[in-house]
N, CA, C and O of each residue as an XYZ file, in Angstrom:
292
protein
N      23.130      2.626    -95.416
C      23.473      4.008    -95.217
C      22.227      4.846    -95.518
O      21.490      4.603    -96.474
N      22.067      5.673    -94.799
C      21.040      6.717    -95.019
C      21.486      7.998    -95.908
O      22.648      8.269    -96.212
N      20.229      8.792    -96.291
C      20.258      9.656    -97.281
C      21.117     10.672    -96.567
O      22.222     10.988    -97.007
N      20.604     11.183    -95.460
C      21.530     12.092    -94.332
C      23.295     11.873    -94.397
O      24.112     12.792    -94.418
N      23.549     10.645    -94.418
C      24.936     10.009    -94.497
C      25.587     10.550    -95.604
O      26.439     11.436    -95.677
N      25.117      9.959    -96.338
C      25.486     10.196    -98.385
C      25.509     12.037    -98.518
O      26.362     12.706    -99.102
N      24.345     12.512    -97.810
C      24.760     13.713    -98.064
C      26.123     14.771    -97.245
O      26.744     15.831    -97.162
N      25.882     13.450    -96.821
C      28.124     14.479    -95.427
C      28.038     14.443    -96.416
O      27.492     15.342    -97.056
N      28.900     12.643    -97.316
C      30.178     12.182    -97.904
C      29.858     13.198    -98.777
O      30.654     14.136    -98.798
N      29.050     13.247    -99.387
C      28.944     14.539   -100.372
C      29.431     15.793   -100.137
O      30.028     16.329   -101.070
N      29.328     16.316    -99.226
C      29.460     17.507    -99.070
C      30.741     17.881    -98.392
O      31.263     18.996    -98.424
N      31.322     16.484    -97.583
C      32.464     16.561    -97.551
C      33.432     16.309    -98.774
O      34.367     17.097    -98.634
N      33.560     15.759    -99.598
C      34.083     15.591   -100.367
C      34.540     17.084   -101.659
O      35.559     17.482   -102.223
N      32.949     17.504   -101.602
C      33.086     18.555   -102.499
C      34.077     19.710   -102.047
O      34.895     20.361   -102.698
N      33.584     19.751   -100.183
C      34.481     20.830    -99.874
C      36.153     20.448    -99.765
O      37.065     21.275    -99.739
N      36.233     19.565    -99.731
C      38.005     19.080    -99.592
C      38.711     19.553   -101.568
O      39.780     19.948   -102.033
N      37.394     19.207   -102.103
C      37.871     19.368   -104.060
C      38.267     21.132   -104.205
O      39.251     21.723   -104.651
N      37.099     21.543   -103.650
C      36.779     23.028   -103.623
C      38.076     23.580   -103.229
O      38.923     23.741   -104.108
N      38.251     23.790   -102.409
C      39.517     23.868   -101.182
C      40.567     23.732   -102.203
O      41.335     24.689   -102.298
N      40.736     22.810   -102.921
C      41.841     22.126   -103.841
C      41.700     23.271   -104.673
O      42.103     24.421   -104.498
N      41.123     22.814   -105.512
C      40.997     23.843   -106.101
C      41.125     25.440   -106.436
O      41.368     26.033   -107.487
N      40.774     26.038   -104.665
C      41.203     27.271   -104.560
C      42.915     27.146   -104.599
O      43.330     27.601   -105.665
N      43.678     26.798   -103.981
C      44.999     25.991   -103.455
C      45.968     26.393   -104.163
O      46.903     27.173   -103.983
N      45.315     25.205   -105.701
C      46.183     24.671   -106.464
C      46.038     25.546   -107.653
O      47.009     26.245   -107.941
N      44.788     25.624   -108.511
C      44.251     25.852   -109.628
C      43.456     27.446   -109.501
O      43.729     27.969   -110.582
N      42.903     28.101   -108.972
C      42.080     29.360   -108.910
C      41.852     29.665   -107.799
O      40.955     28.992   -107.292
N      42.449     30.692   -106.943
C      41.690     30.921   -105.704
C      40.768     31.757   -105.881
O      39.879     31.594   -105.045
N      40.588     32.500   -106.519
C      38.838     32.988   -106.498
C      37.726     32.375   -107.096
O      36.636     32.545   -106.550
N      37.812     31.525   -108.370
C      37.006     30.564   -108.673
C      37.088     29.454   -107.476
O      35.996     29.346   -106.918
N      38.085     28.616   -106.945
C      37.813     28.170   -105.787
C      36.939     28.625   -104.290
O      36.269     27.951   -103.508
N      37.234     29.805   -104.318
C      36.024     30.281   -103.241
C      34.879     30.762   -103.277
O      34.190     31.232   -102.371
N      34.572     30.558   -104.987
C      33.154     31.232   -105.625
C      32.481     29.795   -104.949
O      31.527     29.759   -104.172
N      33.451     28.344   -105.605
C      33.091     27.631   -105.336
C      32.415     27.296   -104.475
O      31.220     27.014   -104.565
N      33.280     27.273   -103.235
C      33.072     27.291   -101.730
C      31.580     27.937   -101.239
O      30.774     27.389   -100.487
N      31.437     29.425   -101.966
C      30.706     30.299   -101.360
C      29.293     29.574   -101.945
O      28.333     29.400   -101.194
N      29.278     29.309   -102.882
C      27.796     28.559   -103.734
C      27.999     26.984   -102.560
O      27.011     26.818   -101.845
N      28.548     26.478   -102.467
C      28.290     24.874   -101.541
C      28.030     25.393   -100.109
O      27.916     24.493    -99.278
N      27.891     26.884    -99.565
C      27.611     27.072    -98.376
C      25.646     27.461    -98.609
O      24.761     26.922    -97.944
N      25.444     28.428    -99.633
C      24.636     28.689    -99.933
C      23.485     27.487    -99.752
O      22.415     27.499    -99.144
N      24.069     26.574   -100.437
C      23.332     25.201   -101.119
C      23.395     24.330    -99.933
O      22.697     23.325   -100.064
N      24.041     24.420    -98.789
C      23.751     23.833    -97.487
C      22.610     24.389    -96.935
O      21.540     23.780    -96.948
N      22.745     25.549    -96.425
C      21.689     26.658    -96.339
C      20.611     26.166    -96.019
O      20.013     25.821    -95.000
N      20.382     26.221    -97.820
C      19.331     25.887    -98.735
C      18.434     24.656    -98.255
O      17.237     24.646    -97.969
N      19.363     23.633    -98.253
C      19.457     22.097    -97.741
C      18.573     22.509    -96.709
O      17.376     22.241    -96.814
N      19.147     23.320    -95.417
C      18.274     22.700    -93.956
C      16.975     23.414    -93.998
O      16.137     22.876    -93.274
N      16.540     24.511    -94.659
C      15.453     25.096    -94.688
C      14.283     24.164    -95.567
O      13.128     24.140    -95.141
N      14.620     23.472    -96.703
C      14.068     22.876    -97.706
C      13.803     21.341    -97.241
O      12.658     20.908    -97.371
N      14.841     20.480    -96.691
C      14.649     19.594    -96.345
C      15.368     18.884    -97.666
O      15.876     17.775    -97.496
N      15.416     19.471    -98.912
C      15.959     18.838   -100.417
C      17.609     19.296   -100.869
O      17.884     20.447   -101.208
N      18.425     18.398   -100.817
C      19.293     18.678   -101.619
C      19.562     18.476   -102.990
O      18.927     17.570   -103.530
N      20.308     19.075   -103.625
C      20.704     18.739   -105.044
C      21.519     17.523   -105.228
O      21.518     16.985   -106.336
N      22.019     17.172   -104.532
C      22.726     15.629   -104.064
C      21.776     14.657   -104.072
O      22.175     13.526   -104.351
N      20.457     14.827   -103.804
C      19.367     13.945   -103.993
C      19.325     13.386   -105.130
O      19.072     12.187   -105.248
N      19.596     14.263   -106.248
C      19.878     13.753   -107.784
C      20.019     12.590   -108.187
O      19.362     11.877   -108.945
N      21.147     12.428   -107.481
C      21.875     11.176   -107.528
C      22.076      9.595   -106.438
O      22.213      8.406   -106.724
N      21.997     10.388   -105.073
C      21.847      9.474   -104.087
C      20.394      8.826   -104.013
O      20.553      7.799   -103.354
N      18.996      8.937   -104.388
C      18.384      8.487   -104.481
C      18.203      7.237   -105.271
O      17.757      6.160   -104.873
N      18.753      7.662   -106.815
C      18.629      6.943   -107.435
C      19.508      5.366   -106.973
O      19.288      4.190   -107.262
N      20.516      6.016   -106.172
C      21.516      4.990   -105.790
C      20.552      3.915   -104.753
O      21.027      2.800   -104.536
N      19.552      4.186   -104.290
C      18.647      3.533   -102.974
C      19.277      3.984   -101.753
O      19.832      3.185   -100.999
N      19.218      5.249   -101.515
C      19.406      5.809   -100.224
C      18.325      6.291    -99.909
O      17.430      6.370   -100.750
N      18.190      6.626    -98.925
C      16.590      7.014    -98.003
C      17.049      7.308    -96.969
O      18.117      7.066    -96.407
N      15.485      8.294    -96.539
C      15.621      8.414    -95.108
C      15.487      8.015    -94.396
O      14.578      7.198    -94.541
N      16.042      8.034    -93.042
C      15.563      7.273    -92.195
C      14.323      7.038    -91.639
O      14.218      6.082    -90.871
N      13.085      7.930    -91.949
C      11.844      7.637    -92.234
C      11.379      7.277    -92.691
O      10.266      6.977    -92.260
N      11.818      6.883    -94.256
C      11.114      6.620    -95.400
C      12.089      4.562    -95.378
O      11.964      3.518    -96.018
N      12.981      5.091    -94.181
C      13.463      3.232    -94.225
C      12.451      2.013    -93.243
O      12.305      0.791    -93.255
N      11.827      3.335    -92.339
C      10.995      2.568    -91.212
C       9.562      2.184    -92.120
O       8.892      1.157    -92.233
N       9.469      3.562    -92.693
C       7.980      3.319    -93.328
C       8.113      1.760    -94.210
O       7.485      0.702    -94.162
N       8.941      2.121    -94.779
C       9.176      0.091    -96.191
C       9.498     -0.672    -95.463
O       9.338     -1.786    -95.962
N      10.250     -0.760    -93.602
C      10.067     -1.946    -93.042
C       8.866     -2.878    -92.778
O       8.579     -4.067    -92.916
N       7.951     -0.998    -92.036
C       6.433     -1.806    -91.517
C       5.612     -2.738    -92.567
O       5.014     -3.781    -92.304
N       5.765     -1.951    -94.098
C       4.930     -2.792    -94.977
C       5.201     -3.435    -95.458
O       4.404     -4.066    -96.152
């Protein structure tokens, strides 16, 4: 799986919690929620870095560039 991948499941996931959250438990803390994970997408395509990187890296996800580059060598 690629880093691109890991970051949907991520981001899908958060928004399905978020969502919940507004729902069930707070709807305005739920859509503060929401409104900061849109921000932080944003963020994502201009930067090229997510905060999800945190963690999915460490897991051995990569990009799909950085999977071709460790094939060739």
């Amino acid at each position: 799986m690629t880093l691109e991948r890991g970051r949907d499941i991520v981001r899908g996931i958060l928004i399905l919690f978020f969502t919940a959250i507004s729902a069930w438990v707070n709807r305005e803390g739920g859509l503060m929620l929401l409104a900061v994970m849109g921000i932080l997408i944003l963020q994502s395509t201009f930067t090229g870095w997510c905060p999800a990187d945190l963690f999915l890296r460490p897991m051995g996800l990569r990009s799909p560039r950085e999977q071709r580059e460790s094939r060739a060598t």
